[in-house]
N, C-alpha and C positions, 0 to 999 in steps of 0.2 A: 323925541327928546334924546339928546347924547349926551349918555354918560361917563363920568371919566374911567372909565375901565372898560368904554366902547373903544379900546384900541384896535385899531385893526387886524393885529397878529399879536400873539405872544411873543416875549424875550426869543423863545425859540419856533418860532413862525408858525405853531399854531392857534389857528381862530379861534375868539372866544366862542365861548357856547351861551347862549339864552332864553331864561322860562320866564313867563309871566305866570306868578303864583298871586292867588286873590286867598286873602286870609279868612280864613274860617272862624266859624265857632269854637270848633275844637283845637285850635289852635291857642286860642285867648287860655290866659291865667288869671287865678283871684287877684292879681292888681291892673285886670283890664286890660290888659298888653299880652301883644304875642311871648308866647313861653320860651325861654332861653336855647331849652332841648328843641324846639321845631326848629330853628335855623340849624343845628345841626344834623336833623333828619333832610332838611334842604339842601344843605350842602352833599349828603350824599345821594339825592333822588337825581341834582344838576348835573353830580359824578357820572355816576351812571349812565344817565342819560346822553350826557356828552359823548362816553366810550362808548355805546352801542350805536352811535351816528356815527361814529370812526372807525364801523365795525370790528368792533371789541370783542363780541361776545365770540365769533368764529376763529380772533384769533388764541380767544383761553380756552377755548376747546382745541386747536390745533397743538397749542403747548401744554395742554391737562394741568394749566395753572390760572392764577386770578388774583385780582387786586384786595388787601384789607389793608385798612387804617389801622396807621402805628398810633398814632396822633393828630388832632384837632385843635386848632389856636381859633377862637373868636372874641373880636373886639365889638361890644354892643355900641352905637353908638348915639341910638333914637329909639323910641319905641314904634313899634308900627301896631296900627289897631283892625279891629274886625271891619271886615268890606274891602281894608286898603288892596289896595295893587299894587306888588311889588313888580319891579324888575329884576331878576336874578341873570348874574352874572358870574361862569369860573370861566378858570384854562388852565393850562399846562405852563408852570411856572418852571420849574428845569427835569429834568431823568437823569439818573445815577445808572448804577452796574445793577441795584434792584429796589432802590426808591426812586420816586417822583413824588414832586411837591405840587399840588393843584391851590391857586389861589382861588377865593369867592368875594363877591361886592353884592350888595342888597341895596337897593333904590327905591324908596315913595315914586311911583308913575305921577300921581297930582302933582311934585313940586318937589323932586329931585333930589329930596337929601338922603343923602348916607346913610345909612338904618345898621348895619354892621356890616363887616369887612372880615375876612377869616382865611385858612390854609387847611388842609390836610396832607400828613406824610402817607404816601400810600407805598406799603411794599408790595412786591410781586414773589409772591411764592405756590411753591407746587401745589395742586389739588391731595396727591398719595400724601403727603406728610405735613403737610402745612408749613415745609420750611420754605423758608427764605430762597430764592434764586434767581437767574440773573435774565435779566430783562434782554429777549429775543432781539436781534437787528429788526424785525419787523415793523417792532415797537418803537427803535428807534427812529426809525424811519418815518414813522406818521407822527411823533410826539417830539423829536428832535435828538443831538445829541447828548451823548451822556454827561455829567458836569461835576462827577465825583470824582 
């Protein structure tokens, strides 16, 4: 099935990234539906997961820094229940001088709808002090240019 966030490339030409997650038990909440917080554990399991396929993790060891979320926007838009099948969907929506905005889309596999849609800001800052700094040519290079 193609969904509409199977675009080809991102605004800045990189490919989406995608999980098939099957909803658990422990995902479900006392009103039967996946719990609000697990899409946002999703969104950053997809993160992750995405930059360690764009080998990420060698290059925050090379720069002794690493990505954390400033901020998380999700829009709920359906419930999804236990057994379902999601199709999870981010990418790389633009890169700044030391943020980048990742977007995410959640899909029913059985029949397609929208389940929620969301963002996170993620800044790049040092591992030694936790500040803020500016995102390597490297990074740009694999994520696109910068757009701040």
């Amino acid at each position: 099935m193609l969904y509409k966030s199977d675009m080809p490339t991102s605004p800045n030409g990189v490919r989406p990234f995608h999980m098939e997650i099957i909803v658990e038990a422990a995902a479900i909440d006392a009103n039967g539906h996946v719990n609000n917080v697990v899409y946002v554990q999703w969104m950053q399991a997809l993160a992750i997961q995405h930059w360690r396929a764009m080998g990420g993790e060698a290059i925050n060891q090379e720069h002794q820094a690493t990505w954390v979320a400033r901020s998380h926007h999700i829009e709920y838009l359906r419930p999804a229940f236990l057994d379902d099948r999601i199709h999870a969907t981010t990418w790389v929506h633009d890169v700044g001088r030391v943020r980048s905005t990742r977007k995410y889309a959640f899909h029913r596999e059985s029949d397609g709808t929208l389940l929620a849609r969301g963002e996170t800001d993620w800044v790049f800052i040092r591992l030694a002090d936790g500040r803020p700094t500016a995102i390597p040519a490297v990074i740009h290079g694999i994520l696109g240019p910068a757009q701040e």
